[in-house]
GUROTI-390944 format. One line per 10 residues: for each residue x, z, y of N, C-alpha, C, CB. Coordinates in steps of 0.001 Angstrom, whole numbers, plus 524288, in hexadecimal, padded with zeros to 5 digits. Glycine has a CB too. Layout:
<atoms>
X,Z,Y,X,Z,Y,X,Z,Y,X,Z,Y; ...
</atoms>
This chain:
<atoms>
9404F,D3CDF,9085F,93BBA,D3B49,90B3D,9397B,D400E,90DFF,937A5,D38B9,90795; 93797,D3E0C,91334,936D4,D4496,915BA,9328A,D4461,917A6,93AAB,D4704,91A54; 930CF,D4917,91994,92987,D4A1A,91997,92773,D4551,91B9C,926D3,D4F72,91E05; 921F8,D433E,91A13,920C2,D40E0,91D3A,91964,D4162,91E38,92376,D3BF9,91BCA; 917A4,D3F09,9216A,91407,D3EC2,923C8,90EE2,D3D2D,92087,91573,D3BE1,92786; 90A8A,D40C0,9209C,90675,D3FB9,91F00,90360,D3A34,91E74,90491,D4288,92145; 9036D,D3843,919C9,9000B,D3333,91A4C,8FAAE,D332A,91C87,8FF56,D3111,9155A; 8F8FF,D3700,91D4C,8F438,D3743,91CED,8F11E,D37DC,92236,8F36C,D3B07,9198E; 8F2C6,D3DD2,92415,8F0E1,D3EEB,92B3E,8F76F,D3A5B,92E96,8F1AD,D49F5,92DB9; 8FAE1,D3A9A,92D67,8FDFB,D379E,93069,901F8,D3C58,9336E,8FA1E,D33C1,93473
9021F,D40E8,932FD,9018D,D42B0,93743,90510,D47A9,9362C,8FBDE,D4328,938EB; 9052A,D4AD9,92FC4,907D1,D4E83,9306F,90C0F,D4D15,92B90,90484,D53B6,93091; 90FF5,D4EFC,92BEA,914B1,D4F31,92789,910C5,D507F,92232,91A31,D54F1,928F9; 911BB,D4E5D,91E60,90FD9,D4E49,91977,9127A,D526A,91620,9106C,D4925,9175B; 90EAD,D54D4,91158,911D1,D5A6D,90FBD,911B3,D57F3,90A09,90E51,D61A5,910D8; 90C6A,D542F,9090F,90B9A,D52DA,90455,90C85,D4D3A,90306,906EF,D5453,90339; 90AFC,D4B48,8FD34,909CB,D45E8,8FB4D,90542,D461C,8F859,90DFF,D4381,8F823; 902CF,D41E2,8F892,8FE20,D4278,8F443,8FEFF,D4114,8EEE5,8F9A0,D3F3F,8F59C; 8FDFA,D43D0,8EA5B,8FFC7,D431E,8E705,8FEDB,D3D06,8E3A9,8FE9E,D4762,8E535; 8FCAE,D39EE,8E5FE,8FBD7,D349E,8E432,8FEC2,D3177,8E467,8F8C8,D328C,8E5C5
8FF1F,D30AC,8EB01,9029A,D2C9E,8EF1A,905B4,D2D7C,8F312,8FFFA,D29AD,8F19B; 90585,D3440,8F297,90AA5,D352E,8F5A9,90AB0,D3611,8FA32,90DC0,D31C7,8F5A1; 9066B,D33FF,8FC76,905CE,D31E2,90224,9064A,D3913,90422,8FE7A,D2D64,903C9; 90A27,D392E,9089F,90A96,D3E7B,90A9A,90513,D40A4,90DC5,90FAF,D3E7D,90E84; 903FA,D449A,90DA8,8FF70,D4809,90FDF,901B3,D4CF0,912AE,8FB76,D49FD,90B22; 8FDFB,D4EA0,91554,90085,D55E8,9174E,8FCD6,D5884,91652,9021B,D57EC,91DF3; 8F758,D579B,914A2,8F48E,D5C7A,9156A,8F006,D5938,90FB0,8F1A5,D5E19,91D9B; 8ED2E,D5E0C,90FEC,8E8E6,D5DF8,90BF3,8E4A0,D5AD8,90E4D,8E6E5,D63A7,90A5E; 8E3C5,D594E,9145D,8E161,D58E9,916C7,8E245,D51E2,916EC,8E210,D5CDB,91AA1; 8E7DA,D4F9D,91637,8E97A,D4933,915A8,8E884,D481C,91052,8EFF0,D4785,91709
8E9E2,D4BB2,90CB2,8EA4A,D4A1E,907E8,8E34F,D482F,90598,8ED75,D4F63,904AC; 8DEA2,D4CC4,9081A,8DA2E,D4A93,905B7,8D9EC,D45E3,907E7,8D568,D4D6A,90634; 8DA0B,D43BA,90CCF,8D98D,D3FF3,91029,8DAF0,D3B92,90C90,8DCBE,D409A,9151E; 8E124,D3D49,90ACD,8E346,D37B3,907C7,8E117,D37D0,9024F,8EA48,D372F,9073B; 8E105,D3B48,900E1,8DD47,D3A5B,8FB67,8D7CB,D3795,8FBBA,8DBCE,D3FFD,8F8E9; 8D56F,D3712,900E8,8D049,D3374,9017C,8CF36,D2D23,8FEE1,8CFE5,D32B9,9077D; 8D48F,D2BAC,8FE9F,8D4FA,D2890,8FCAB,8D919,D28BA,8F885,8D4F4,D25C3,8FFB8; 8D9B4,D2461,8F2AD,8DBC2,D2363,8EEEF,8E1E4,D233E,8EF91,8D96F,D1F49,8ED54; 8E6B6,D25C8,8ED01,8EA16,D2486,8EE04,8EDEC,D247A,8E8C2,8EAED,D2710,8F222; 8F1D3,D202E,8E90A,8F4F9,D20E2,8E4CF,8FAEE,D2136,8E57E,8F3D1,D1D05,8E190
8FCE6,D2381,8E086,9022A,D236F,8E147,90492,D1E36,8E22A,90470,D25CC,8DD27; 90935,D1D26,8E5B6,90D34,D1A7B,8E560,91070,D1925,8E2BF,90EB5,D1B19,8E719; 90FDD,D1384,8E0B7,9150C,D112D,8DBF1,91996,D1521,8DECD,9175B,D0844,8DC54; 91BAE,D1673,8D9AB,921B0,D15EA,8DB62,9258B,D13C5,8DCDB,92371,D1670,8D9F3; 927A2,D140D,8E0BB,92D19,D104C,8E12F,93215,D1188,8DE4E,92F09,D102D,8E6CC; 93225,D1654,8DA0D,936E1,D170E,8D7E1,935EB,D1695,8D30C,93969,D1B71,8D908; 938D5,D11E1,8CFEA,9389D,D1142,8CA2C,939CE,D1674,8C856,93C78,D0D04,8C7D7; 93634,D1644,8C38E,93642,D1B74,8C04F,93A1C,D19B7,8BD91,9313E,D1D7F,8BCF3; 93FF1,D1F23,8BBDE,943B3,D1F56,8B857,94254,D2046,8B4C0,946F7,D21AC,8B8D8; 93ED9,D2315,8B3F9,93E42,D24C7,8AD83,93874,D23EC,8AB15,93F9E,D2B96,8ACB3
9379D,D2422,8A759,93316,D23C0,8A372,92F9C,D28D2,8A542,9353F,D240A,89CA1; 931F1,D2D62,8A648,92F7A,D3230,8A5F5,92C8F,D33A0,8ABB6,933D9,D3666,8A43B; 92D1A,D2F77,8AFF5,92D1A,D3193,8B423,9277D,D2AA2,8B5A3,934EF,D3305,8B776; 92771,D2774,8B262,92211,D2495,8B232,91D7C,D276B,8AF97,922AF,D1F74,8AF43; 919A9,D26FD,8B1E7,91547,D267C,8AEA3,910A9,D242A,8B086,91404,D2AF0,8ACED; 90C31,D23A9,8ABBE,90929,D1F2F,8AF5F,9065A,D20CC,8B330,90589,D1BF9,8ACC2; 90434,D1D28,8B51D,900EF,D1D41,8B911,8FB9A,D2002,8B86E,90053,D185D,8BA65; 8FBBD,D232A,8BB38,8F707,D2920,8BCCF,8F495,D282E,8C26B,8FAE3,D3062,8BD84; 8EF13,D2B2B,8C15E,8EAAA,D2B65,8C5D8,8EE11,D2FEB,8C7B1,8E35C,D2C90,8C44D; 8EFF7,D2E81,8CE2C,8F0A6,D3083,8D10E,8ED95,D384B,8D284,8EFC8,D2BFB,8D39D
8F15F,D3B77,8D1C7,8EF4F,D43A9,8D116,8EE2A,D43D1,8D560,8F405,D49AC,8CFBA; 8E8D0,D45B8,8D385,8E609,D473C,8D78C,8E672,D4D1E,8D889,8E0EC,D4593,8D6C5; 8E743,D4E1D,8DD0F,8E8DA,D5554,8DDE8,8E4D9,D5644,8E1D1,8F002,D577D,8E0CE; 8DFC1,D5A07,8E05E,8DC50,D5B34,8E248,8DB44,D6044,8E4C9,8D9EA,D5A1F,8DF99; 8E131,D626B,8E3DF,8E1FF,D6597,8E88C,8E9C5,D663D,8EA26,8DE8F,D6C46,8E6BA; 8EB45,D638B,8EDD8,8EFC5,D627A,8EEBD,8F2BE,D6A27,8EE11,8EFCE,D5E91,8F53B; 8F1B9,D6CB8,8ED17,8F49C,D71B4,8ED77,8F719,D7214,8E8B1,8F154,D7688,8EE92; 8F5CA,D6E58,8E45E,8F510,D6DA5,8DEA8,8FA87,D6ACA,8DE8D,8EF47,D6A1E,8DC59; 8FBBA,D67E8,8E257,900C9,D65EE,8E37D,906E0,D67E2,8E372,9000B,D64D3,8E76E; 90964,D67FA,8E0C2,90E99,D6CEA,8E24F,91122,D6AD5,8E786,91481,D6D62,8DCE4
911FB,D6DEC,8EB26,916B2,D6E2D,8EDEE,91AFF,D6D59,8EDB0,91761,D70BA,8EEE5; 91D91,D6B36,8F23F,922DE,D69A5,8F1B8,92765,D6EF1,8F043,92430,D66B1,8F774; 92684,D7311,8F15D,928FD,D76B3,8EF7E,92847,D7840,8E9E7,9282D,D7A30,8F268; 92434,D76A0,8E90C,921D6,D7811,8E1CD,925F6,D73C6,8E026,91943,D7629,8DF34; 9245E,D6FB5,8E06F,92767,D6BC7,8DD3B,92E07,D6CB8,8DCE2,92633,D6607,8DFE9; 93008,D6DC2,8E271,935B2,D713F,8E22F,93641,D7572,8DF91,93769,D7325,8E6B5; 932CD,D77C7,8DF37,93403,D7BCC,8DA17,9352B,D786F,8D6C9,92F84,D7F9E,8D7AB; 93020,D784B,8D4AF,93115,D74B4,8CF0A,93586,D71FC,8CD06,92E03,D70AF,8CEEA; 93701,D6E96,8D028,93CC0,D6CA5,8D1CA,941F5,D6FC5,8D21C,93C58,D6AD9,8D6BC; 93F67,D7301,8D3FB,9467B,D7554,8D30F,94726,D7A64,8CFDE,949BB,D772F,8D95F
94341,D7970,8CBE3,9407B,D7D8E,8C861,945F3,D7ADB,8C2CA,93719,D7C2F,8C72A; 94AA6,D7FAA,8C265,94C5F,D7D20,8BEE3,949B8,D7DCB,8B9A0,95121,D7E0F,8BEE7; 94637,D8222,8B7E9,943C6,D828A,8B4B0,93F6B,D7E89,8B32E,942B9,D867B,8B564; 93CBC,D7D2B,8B597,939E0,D7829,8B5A2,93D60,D73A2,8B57F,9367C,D77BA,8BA47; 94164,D725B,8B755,94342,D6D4D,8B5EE,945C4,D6FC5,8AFF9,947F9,D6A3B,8BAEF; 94848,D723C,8ADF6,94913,D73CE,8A89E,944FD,D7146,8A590,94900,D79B0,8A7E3; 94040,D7442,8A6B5,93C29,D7392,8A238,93B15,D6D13,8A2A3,93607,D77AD,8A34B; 93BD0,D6AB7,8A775,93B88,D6619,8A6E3,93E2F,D61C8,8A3C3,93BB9,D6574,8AA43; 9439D,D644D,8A29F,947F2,D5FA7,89E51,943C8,D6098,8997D,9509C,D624C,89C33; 940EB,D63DE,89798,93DD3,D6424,893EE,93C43,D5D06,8919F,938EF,D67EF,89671
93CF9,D5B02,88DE6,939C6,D5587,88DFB,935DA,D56A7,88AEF,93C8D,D504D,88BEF; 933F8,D59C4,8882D,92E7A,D5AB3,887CB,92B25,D5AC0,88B95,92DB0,D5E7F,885F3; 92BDD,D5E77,88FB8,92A60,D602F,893B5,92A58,D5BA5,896ED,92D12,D644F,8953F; 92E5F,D5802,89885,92C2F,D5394,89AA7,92A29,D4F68,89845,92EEF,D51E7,89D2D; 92AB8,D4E9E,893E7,925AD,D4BDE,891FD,92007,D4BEC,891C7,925F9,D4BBB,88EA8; 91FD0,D528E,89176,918FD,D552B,8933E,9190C,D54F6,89871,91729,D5C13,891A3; 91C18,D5389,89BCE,91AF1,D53B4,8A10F,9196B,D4EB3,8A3C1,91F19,D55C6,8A37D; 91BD7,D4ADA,8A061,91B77,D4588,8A090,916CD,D42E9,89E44,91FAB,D43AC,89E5B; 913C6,D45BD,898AB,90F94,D4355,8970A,90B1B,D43D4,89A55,90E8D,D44DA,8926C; 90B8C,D48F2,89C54,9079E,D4C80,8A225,9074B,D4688,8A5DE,90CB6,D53A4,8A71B
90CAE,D45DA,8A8B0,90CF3,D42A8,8AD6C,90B4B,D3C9A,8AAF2,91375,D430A,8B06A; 90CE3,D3B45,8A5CA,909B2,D350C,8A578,90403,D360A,8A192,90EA0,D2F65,8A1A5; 9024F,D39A2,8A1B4,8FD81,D3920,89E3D,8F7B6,D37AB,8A294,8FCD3,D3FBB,89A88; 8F484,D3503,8A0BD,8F0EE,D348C,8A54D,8EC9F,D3A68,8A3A9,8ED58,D2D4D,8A558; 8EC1F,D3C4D,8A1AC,8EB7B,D42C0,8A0EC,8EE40,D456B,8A2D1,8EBBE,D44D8,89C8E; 8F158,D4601,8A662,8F633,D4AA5,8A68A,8F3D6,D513D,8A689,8FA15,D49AA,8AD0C; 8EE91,D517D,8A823,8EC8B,D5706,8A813,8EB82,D5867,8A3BA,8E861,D581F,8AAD4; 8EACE,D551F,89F2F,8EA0B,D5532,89857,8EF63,D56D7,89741,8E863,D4EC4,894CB; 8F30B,D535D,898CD,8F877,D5395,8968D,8FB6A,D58CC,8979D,8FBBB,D4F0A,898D1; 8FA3A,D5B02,89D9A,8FB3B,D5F22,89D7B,8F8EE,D6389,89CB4,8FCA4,D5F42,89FE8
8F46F,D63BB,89AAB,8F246,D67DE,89684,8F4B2,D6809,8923E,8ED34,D6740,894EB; 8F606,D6396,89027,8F96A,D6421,88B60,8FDAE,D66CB,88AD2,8FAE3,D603B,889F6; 8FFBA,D64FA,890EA,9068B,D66B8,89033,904D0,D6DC1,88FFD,90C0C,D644E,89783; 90028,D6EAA,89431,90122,D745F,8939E,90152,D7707,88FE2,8FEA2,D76B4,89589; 8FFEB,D74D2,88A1D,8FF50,D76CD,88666,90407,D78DE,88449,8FCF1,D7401,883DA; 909C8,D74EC,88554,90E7F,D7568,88460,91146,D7AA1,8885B,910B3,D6FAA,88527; 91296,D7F53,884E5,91687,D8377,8886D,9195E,D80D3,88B17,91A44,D872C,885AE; 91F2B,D7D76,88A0B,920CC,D7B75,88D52,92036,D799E,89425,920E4,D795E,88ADE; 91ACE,D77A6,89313,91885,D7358,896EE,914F0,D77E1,89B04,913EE,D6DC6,89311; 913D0,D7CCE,8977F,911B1,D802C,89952,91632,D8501,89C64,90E47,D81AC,894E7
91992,D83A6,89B91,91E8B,D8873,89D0C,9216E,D8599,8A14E,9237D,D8A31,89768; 92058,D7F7E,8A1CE,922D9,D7B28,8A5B1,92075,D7CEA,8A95F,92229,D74FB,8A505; 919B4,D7C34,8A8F8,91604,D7C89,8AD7C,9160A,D829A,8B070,90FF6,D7B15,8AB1E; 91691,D8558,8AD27,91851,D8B5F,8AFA4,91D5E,D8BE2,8B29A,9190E,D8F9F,8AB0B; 91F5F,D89E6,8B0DF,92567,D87FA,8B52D,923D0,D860C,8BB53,9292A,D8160,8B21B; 9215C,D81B7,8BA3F,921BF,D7E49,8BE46,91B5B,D8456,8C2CD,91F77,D74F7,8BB31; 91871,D850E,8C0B2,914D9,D86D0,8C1F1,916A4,D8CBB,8C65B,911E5,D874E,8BCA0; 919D0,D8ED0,8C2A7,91E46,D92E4,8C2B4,9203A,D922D,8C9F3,9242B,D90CA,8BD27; 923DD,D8B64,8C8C7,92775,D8B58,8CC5E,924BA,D89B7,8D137,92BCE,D8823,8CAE5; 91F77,D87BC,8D0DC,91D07,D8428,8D612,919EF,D89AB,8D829,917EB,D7D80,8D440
918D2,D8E78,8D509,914CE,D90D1,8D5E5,91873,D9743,8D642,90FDC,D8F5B,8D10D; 91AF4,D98E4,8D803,91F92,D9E64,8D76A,91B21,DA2BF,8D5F7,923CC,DA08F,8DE80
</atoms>
């Protein structure tokens, strides 16, 4: 799927998505615009394969300052971070990663995890690789 066009002004190639509904944006300047009003994520159209990759239904993250957002190059790190995918076969580690993503606390849940070295030596990884 290839760049496409701002939902919002109409007008310039889109750099972003909003983290709700997706809807493409280019500037900080469309995105408050579209935040003026309520927006939600989109059902999925692809049945979930696995158990680990549902969870329930959550109030749509609110990011109150989009810089807070990683980049498409951050996330390629991360990604082709073989050290981070290592620590990832961990199933401890994805189970604490998983209680985080379905808990309706997740900022509780991940205070907890920080408590765990593990979970604390993961986040230094990833922190590590998005941040040189």
């Amino acid at each position: 799927m290839g760049p496409q066009q701002c939902q919002v002004c109409n007008q310039v190639q889109s750099k972003y998505k909003c983290p709700s509904c997706y809807l493409p944006y280019c500037s900080l300047v469309c995105f408050k615009k579209h935040k003026e009003f309520p927006c939600v994520k989109p059902p999925s159209s692809e049945a979930k394969t696995t158990a680990a990759l549902e969870s329930p239904a959550k109030e749509p993250i609110v990011i109150d300052e989009p810089i807070e957002v990683l980049q498409k190059y951050q996330l390629e790190a991360i990604a082709s971070s073989s050290e981070i995918r290592d620590a990832l076969n961990d199933k401890a580690l994805q189970e604490l990663i998983f209680r985080i993503d379905c808990s309706s606390n997740a900022e509780n849940e991940l205070d907890k995890a920080m408590e765990e070295e593990a979970f604390r030596l993961f986040t230094d990884k990833i922190l590590s690789t998005t941040n040189p």
